[in-house]
C-alpha positions in Angstrom: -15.5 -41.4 -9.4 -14.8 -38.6 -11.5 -12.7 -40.7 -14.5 -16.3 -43.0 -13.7 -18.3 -40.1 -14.3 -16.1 -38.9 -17.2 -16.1 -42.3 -19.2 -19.7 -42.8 -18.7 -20.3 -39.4 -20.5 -17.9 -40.2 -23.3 -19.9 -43.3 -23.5 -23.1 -41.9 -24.0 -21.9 -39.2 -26.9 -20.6 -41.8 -28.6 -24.3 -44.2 -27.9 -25.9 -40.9 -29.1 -24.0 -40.3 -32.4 -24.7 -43.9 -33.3 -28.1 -44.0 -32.6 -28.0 -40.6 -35.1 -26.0 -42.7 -37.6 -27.2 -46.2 -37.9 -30.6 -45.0 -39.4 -29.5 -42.6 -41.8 -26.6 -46.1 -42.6 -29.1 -48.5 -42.6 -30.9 -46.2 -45.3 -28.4 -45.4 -47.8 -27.7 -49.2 -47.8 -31.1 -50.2 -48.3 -31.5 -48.1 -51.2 -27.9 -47.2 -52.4 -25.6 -50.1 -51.7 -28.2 -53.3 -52.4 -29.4 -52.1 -55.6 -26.2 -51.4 -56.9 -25.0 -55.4 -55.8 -28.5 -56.1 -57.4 -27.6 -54.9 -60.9 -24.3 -56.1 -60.4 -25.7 -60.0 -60.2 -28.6 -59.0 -63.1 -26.1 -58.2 -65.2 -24.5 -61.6 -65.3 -27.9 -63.5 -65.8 -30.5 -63.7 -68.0 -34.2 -64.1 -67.6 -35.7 -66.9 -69.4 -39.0 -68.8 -69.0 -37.8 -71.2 -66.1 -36.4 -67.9 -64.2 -32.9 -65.9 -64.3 -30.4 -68.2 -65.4 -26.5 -67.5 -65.4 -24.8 -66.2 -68.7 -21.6 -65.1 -67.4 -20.4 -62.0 -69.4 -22.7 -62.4 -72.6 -24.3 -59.1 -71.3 -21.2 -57.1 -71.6 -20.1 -58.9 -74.7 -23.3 -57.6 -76.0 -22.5 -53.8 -75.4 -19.3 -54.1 -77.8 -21.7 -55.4 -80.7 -24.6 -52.7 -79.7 -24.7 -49.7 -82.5 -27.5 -48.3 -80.6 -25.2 -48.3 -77.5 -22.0 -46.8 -79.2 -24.1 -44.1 -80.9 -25.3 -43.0 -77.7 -21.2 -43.9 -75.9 -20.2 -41.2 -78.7 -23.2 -38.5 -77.9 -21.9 -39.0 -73.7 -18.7 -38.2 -74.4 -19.2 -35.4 -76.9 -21.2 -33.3 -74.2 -18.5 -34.5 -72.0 -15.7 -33.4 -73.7 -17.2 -30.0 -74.5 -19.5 -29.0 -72.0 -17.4 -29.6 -68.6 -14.3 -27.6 -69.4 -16.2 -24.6 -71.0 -18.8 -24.4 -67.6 -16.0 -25.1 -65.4 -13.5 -22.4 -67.0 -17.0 -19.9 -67.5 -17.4 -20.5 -63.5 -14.3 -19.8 -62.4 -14.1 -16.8 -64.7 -17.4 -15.6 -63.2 -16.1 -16.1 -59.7 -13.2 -14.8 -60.2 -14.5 -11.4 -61.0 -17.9 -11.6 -58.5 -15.1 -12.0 -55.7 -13.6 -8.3 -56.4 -14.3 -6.3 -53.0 -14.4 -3.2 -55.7 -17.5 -4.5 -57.7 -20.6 -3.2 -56.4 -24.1 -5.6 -56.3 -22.4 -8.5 -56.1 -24.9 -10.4 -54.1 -27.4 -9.2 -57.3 -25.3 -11.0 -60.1 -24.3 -13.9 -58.1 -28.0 -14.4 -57.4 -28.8 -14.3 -60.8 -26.1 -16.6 -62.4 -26.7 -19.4 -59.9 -30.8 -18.5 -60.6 -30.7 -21.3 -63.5 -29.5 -23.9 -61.3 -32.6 -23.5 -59.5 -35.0 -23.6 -62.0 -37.1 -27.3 -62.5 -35.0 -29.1 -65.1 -38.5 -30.0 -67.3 -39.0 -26.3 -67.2 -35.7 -25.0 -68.7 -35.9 -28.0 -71.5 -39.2 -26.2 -72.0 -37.9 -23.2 -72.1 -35.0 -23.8 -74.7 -37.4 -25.8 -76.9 -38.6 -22.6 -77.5 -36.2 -20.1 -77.5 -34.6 -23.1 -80.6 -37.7 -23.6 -82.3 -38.4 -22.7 -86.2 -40.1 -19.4 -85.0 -38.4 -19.3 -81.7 -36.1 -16.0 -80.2 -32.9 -17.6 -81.7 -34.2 -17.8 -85.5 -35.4 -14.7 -85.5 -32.6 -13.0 -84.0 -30.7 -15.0 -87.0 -33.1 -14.0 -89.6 -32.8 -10.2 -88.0 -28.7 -10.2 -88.9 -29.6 -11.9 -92.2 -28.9 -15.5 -92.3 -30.9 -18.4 -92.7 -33.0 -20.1 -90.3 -31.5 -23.4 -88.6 -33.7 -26.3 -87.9 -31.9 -26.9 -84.4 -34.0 -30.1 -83.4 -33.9 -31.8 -86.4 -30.2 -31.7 -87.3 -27.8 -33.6 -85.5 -25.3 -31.7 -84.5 -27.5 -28.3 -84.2 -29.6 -30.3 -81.4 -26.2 -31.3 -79.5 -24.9 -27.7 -79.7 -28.4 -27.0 -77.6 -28.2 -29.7 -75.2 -24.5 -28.5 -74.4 -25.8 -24.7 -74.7 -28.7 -25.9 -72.4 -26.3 -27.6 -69.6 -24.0 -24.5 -69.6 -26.5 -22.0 -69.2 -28.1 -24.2 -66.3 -24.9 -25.6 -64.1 -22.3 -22.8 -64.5 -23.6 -21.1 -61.4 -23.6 -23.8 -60.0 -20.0 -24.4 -59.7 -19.4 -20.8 -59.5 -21.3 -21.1 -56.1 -18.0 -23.7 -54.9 -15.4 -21.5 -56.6 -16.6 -18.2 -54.6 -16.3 -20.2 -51.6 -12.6 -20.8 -52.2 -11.8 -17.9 -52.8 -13.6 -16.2 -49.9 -10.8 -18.5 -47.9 -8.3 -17.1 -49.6 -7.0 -13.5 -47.8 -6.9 -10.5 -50.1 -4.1 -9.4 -48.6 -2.1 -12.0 -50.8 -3.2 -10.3 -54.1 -2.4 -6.8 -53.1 1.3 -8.3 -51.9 1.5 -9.3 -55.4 0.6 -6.5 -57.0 3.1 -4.1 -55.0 5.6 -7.0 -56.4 4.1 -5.9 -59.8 2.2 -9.4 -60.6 -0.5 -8.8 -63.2 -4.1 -9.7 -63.5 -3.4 -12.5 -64.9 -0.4 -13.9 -63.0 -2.4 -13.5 -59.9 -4.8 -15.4 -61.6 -2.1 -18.5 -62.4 0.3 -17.9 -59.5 -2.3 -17.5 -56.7 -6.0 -18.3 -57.3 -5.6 -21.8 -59.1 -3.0 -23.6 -57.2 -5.2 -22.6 -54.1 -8.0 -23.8 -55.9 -7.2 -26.6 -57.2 -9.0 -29.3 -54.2 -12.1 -26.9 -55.2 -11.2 -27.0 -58.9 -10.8 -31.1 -58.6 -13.8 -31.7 -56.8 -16.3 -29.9 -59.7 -14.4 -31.4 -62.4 -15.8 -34.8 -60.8 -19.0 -34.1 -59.8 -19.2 -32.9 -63.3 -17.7 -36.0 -65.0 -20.1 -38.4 -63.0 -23.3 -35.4 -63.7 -22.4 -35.5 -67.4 -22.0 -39.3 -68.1 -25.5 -40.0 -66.2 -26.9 -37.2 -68.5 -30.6 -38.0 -68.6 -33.0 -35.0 -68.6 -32.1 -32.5 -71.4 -31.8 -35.6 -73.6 -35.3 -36.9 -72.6 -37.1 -33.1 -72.3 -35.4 -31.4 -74.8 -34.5 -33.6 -77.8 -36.1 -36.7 -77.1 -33.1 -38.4 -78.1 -33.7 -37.1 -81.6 -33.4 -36.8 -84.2 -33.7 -40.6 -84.5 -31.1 -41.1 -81.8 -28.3 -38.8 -82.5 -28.5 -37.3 -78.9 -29.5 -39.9 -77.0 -27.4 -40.2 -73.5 -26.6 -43.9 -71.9 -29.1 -42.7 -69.4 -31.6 -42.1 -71.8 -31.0 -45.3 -73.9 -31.0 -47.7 -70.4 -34.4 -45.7 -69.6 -36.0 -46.9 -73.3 -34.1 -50.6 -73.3 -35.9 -51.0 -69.5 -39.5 -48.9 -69.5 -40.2 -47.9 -73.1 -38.6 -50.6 -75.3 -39.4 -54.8 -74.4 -37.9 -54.5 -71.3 -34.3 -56.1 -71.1 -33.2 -55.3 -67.2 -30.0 -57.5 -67.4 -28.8 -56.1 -70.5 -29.5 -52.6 -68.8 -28.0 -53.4 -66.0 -24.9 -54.4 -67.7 -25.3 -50.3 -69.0 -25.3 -49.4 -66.0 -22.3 -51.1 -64.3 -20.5 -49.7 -67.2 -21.3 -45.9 -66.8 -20.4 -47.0 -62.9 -17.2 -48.0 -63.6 -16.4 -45.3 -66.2 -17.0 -42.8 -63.5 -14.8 -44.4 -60.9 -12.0 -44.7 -63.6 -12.4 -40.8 -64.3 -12.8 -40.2 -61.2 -9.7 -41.9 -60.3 -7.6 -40.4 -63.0 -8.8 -36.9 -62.1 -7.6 -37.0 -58.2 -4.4 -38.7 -59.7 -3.4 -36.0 -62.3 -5.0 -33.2 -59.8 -4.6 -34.1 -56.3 -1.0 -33.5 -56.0 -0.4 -33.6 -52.0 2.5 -35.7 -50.4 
């Protein structure tokens, strides 16, 4: 009676964490999973007068020809390339030194490092569009040291430097957040050891904190990849896409091609496969080269 007893509560835990999972299941396929099959069928048809008809791989064909498209491929990767090793390196920098038991107001700093994170992301565009415009706080702190004003927002690679200046400033507490957790997990009684062995600063640093990192380390470096390649707001808020479209994101240009242009939803769904698989394929590369466990 008592296995009974036992087997019938067994059996309701588990009837009770499905009936806790199947909604939450049902929603993320509903509006996850099925629009993502969706696009993936759009993007091998195209809509004519007698309805969608099926063009095979035209679409994609049509994203090797697209200047607009490559222009915008080159922008992507740019921020990419720049941005996410700077923030992550600045965030592990900052954590590294927030974590020191001897520094005192810790909680005050960390607070106001991961403050920008918080902040609406139309509001810091705002914000920057300001602080970069012709009579804003950066040209005339320019003009104070004698140089010349810079027209940030109408020069291409000015207005990039802002957008990746922008993203630093607002995501490097963010990650610094998931760096102080590892290293809260990591016992300070291993550094001291080290240092009676007479390990400096900096070989604590190499020897100790990033290999014990790393799963931490790996796991920002691809949340920031896929954040990065489905870049959207800074390019919309702060530079428009401007000038002309020399900062325009893939985000931004499937956003125009779908709700601002004539809209072309299987040619932007064919975008949007693409920036899918890209991030899977860096993705995958990243847990390859980083994940190193047997």
């Amino acid at each position: 009676m008592q296995k009974k007893a036992k087997m019938s509560l067994e059996k309701r835990h588990n009837l009770t964490g499905w009936a806790f999972l199947i909604p939450a299941a049902l929603l993320i396929f509903i509006f996850c999973f099925y629009p993502m099959v969706q696009a993936l069928i759009l993007s091998f048809s195209k809509k004519g007068t007698g309805g969608s008809t099926f063009v095979g791989l035209a679409n994609y064909q049509r994203i090797l020809k697209d200047k607009t498209f490559q222009q915008c491929l080159f922008n992507t990767v740019f921020y990419f390339i720049i941005q996410v090793p700077v923030m992550l390196v600045l965030a592990l920098g900052l954590a590294q030194l927030l974590n020191n038991p001897k520094i005192k107001g810790k909680g005050i700093f960390r607070t106001l490092i991961f403050l920008p994170c918080a902040t609406s992301l139309v509001s810091y565009s705002m914000i920057f569009k300001s602080l970069f415009a012709q009579d804003g706080l950066v040209n005339n702190v320019i003009t104070a040291i004698g140089f010349s004003r810079i027209d940030w927002f109408q020069n291409a690679w000015a207005a990039r430097w802002v957008i990746i200046l922008a993203l630093i400033w607002r995501w490097t507490g963010y990650n610094m957040v998931f760096y102080l957790a590892g290293l809260q997990n990591i016992d300070y009684s291993v550094y001291e050891a080290s240092y009676i062995d007479g390990a400096t600063p900096f070989q604590q640093f190499l020897k100790i904190t990033v290999p014990l990192l790393k799963p931490t380390i790996l796991l920002t470096a691809i949340m920031s990849t896929s954040g990065t390649l489905q870049l959207f707001d800074e390019s919309v808020n702060l530079t428009a896409g401007g000038p002309g479209k020399s900062t325009m994101t893939l985000a931004h240009y499937i956003y125009n091609i779908s709700f601002v242009e004539t809209p072309k939803f299987n040619y932007a769904a064919a975008l949007s496969v693409f920036i899918l698989v890209s991030v899977a394929i860096l993705s995958a590369i990243q847990m390859k080269v980083g994940d190193k466990r047997d």
